[in-house]
Residue frames as qw, qx, qy, qz and C-alpha x, y, z in Angstrom:
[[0.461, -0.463, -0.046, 0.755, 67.73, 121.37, 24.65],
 [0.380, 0.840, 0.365, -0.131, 67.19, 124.61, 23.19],
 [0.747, 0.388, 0.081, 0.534, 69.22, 126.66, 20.96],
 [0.359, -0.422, -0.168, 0.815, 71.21, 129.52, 21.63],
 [0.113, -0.200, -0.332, -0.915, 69.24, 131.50, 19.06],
 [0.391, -0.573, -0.626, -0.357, 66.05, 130.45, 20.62],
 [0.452, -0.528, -0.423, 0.582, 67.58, 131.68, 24.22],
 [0.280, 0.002, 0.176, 0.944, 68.12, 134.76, 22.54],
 [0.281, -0.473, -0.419, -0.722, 64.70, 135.57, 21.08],
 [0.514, -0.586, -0.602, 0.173, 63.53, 134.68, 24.49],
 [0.407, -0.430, -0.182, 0.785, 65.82, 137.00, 26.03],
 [0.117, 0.298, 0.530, 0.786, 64.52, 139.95, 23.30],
 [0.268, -0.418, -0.823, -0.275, 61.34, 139.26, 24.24],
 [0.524, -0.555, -0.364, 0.534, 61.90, 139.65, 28.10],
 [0.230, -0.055, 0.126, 0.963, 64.22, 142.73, 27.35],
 [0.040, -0.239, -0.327, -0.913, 60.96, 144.40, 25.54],
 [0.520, -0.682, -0.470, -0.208, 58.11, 143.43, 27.67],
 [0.647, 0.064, -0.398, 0.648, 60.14, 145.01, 30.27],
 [0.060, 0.116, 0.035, 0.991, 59.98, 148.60, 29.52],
 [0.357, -0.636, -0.461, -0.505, 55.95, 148.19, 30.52],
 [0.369, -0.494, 0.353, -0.704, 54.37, 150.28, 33.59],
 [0.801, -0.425, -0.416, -0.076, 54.95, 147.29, 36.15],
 [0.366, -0.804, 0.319, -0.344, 55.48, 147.42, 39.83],
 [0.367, 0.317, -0.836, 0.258, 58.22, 145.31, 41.36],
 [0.806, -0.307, 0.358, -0.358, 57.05, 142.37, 43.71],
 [0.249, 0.542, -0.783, -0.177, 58.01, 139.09, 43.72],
 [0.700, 0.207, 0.597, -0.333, 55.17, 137.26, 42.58],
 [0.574, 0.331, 0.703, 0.257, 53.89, 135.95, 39.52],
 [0.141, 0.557, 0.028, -0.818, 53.38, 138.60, 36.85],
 [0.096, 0.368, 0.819, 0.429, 50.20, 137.18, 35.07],
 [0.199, -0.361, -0.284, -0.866, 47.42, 139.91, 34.32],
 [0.628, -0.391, -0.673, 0.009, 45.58, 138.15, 37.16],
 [0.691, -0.248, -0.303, 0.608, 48.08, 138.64, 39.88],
 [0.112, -0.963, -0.062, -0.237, 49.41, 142.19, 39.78],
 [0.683, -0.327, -0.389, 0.525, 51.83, 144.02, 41.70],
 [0.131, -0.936, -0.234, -0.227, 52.08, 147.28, 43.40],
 [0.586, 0.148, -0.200, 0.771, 55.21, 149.74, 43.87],
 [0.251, -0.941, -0.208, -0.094, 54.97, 153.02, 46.09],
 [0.438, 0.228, -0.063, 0.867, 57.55, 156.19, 46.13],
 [0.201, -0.859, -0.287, 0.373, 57.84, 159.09, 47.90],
 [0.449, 0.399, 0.095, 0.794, 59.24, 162.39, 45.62],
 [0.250, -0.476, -0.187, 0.822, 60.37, 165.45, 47.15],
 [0.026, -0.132, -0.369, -0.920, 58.00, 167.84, 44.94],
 [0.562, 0.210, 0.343, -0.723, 54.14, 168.93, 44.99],
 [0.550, 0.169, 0.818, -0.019, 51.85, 166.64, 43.64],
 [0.598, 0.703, 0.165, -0.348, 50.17, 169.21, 41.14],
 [0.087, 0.733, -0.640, -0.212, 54.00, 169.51, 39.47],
 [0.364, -0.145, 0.919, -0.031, 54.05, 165.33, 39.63],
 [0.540, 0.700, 0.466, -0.047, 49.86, 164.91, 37.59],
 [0.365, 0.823, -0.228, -0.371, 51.51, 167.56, 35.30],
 [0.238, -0.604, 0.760, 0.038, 54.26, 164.99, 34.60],
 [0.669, 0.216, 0.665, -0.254, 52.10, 162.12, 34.70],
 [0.625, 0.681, 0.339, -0.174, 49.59, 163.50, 31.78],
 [0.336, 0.809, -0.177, -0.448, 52.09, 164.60, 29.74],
 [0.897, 0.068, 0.433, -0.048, 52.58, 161.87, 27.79],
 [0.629, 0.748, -0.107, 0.183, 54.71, 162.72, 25.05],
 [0.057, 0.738, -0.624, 0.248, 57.33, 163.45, 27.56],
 [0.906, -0.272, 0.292, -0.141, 56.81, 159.67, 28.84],
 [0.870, 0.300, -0.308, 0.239, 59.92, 158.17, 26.88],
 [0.140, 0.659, -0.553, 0.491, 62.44, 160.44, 29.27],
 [0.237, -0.406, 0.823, -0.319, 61.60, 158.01, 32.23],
 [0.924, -0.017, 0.294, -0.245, 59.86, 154.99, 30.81],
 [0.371, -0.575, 0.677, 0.270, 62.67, 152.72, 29.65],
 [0.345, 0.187, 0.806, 0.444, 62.95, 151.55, 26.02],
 [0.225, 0.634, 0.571, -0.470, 60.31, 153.86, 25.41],
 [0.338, -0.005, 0.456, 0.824, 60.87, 155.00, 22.02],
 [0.275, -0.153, -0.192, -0.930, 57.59, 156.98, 20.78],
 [0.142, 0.452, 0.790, -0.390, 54.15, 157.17, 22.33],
 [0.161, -0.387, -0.483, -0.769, 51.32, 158.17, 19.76],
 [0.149, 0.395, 0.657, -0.625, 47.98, 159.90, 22.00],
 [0.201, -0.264, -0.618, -0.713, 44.80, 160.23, 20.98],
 [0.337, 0.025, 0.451, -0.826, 41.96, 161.92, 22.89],
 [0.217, -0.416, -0.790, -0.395, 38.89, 160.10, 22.83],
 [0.416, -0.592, -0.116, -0.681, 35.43, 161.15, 25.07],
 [0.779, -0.625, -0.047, 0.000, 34.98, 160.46, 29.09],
 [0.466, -0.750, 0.468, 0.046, 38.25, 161.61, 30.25],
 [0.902, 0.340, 0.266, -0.025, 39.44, 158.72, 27.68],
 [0.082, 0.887, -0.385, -0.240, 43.14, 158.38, 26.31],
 [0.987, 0.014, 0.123, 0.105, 44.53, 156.17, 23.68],
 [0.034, -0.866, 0.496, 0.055, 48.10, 155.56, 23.85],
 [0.901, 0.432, -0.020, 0.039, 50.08, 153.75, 21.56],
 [0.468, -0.617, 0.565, 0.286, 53.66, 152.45, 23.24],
 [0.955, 0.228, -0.118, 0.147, 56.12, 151.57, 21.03],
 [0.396, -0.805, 0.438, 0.049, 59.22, 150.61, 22.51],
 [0.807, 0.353, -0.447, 0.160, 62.77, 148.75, 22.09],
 [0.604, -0.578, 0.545, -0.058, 64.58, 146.71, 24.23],
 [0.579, -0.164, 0.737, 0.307, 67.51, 143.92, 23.29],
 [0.004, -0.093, 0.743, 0.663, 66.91, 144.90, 19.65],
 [0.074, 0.436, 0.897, -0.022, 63.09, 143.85, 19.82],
 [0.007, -0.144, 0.053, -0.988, 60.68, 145.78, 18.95],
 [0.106, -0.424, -0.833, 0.340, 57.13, 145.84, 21.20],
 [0.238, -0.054, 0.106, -0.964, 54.35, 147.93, 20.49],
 [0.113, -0.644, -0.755, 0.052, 50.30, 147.68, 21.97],
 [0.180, -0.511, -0.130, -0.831, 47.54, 150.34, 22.98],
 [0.205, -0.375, -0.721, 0.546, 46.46, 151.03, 26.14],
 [0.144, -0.725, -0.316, -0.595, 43.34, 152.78, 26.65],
 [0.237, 0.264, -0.194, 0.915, 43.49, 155.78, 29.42],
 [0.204, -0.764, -0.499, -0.355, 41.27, 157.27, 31.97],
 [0.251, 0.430, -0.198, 0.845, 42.12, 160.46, 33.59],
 [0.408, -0.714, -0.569, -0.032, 41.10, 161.56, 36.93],
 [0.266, 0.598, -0.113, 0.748, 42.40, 164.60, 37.39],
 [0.450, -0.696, 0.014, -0.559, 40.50, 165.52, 40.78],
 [0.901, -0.380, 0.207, 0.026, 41.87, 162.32, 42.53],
 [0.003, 0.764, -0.620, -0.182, 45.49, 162.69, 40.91],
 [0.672, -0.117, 0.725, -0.098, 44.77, 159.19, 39.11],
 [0.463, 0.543, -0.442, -0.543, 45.35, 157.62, 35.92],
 [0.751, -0.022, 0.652, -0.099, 44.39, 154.07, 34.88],
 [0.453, 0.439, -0.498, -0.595, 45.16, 152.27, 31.77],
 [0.730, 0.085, 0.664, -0.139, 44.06, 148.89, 29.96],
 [0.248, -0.262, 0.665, 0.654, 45.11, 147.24, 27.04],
 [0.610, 0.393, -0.105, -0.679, 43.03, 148.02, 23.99],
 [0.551, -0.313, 0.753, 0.176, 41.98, 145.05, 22.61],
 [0.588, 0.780, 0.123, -0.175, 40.45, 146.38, 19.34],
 [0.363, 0.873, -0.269, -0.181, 43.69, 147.23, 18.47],
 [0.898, 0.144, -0.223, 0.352, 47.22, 145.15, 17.77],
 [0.444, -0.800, 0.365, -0.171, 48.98, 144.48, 20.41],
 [0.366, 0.634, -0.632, 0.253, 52.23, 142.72, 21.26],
 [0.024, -0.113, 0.825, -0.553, 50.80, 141.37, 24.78],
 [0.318, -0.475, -0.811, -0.123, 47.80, 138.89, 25.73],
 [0.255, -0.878, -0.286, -0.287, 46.44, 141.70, 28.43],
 [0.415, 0.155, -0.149, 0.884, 47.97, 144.56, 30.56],
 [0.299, -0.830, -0.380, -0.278, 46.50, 147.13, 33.04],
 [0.370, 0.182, -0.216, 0.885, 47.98, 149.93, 35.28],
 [0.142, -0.936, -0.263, -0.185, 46.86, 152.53, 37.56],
 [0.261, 0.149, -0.343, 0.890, 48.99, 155.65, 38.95],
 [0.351, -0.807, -0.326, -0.346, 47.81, 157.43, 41.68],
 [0.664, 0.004, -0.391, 0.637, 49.45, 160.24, 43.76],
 [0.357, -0.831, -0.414, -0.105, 48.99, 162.07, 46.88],
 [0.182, 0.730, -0.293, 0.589, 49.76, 164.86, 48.31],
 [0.675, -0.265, -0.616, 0.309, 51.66, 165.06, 51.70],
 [0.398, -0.864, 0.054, 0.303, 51.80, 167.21, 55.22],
 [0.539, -0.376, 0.225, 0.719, 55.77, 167.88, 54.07],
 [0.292, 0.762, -0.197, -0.543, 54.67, 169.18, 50.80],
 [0.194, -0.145, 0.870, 0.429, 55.84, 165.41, 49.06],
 [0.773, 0.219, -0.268, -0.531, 53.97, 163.40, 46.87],
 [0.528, -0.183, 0.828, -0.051, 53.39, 159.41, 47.53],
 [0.625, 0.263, -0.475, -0.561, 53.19, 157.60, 44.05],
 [0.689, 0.076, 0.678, -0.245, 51.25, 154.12, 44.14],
 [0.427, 0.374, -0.616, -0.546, 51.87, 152.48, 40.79],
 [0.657, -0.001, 0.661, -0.364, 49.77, 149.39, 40.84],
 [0.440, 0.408, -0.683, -0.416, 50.53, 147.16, 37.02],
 [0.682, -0.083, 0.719, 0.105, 49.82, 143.60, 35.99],
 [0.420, 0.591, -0.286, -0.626, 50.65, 141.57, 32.87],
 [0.752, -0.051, 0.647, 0.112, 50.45, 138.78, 30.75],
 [0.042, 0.523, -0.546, -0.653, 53.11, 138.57, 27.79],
 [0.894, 0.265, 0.346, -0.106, 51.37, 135.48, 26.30],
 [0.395, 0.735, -0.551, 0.010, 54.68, 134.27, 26.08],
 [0.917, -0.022, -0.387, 0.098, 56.32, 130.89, 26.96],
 [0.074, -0.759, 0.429, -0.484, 58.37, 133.01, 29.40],
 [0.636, -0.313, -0.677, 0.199, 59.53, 131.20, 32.57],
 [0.289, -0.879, -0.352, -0.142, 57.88, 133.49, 35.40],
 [0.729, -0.430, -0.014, 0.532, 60.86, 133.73, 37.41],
 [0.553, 0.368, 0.420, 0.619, 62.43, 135.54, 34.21],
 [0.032, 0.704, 0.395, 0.590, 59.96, 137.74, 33.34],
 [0.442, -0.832, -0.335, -0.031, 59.36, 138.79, 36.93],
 [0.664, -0.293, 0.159, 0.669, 63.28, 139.55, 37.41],
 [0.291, 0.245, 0.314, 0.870, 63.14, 141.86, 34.29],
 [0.099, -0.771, -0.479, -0.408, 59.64, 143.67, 34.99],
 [0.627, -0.557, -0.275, 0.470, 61.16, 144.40, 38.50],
 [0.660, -0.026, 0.174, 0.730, 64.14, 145.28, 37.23],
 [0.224, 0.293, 0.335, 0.867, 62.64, 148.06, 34.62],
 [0.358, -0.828, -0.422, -0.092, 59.84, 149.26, 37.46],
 [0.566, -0.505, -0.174, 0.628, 62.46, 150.07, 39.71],
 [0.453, 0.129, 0.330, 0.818, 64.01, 152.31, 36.74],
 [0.120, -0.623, -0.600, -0.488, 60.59, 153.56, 35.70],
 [0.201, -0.830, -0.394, -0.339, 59.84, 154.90, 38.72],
 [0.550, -0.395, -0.017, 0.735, 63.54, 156.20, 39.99],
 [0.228, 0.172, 0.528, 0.800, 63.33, 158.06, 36.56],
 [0.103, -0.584, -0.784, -0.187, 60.04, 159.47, 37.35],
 [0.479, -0.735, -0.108, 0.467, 60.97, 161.13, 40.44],
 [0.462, -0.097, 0.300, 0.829, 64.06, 162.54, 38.64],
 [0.030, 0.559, 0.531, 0.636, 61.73, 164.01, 36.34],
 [0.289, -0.853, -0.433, 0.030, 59.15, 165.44, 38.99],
 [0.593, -0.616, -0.172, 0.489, 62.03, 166.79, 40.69],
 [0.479, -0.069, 0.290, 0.826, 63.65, 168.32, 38.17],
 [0.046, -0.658, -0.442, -0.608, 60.23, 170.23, 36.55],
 [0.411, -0.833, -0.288, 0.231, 59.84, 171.33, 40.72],
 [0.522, -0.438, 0.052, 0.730, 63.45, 172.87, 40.74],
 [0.148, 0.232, 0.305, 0.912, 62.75, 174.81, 37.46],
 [0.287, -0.763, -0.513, -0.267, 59.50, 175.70, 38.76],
 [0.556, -0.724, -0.226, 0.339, 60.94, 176.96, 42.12],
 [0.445, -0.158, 0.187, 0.861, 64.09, 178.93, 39.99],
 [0.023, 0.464, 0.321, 0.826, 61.62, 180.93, 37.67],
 [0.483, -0.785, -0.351, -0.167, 59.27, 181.95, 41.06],
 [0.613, -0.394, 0.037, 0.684, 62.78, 182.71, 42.58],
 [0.501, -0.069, 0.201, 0.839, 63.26, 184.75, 39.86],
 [0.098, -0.693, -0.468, -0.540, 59.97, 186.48, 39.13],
 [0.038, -0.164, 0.625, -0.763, 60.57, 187.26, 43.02],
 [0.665, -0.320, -0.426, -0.523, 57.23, 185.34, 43.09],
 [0.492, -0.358, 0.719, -0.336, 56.38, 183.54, 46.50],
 [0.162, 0.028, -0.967, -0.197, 56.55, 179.43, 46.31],
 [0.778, -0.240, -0.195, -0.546, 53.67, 177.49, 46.13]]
C-alpha cells in the first residue's frame, strides 16, 4: 500500500505534466499514441498565427505556464524552454520549434540534447482560415511522462488542462481581434 506522501508526489507530478500542449481524447497518452483537439474561434486566422508565434505571451493561456525562454535558431527553427508549475511541482523541458508561417503551422519536439523533465513530447498547431471569416485550430500533442503514472490518471489531467489550453486560446485570439477591430473603428479604417 502506498503512502499518502507518495500519492501526493504522484499527484504533483500529474498536476505539472498537465500544463503541456495536449489534446483531449480518451486514449492512452504515450508519445506513440497521440491525440488531437479541434476549435473553432470567432477571429481571422492572421490575428490567431500572430498569437500562436508570440511566445512570450504563451503563459496567459497555457496553464501553469510560468516563463518560456525562446531562442531563434536557423530553418524556421525555435527553441523553447517551458518552465511551468502545477500542485507545487516544478516541470521544465525544451521543445524544439518549426514555423510555417505560409501554412499557419507550428510543430514542436522535445529537445533531447537538452534537460528535460519528460521521456518524449511532440505537438503540432495548425489553423485555417474559414468562408465566415473564423479560424479552425487542430492541435494534434502526444506524450510520454516516463512516469509510473496510471494512464487513466494522466489522461484525465492532460484532458483536463487541453480543454483549458485551448478555451484560453480562443479568449486570447478573440480578445487581440476586438482590439484590432476598436483601433480600425477608430482610425475610421475599413475591417479586414
Amino acid at each position: 500500500m502506498q503512502s499518502t506522501l507518495g500519492l501526493r508526489s504522484r499527484a504533483a507530478t500529474l498536476g505539472a505534466l498537465a500544463i503541456l500542449l495536449l489534446a483531449a481524447a480518451d486514449t492512452p497518452a504515450r508519445a506513440e499514441e497521440g491525440f488531437e483537439t479541434v476549435a473553432e474561434i470567432a477571429a481571422p486566422v492572421d490575428v490567431a498565427w500572430r498569437v500562436l508565434v508570440d511566445f512570450r505571451a504563451w503563459p496567459r493561456f497555457v496553464p501553469g505556464l510560468k516563463r518560456i525562454a525562446v531562442e531563434e535558431r536557423a530553418d524556421r527553427q525555435v527553441a523553447l524552454r517551458h518552465e511551468t508549475e502545477s500542485v507545487g511541482m516544478a516541470l521544465g523541458f525544451t521543445a524544439m520549434t518549426s514555423v510555417e508561417p505560409e501554412r499557419h503551422r507550428l510543430a514542436l519536439v522535445l529537445d533531447e540534447t537538452a534537460a528535460n523533465d519528460l521521456a518524449a513530447m511532440r505537438a503540432s498547431w495548425e489553423l485555417t482560415p474559414l468562408p465566415s471569416g473564423r479560424v479552425r485550430v487542430v492541435l494534434r500533442t502526444a506524450i510520454d511522462s516516463g512516469r509510473p503514472v496510471p494512464g487513466w490518471i494522466e489522461r484525465r489531467m492532460l484532458r483536463d488542462q487541453i480543454l483549458e489550453t485551448i478555451a484560453r486560446f480562443g479568449a486570447e485570439v478573440e480578445r487581440r481581434a476586438g482590439e484590432r477591430q476598436a483601433a480600425q473603428s477608430a482610425q475610421g479604417a475599413p475591417e479586414a
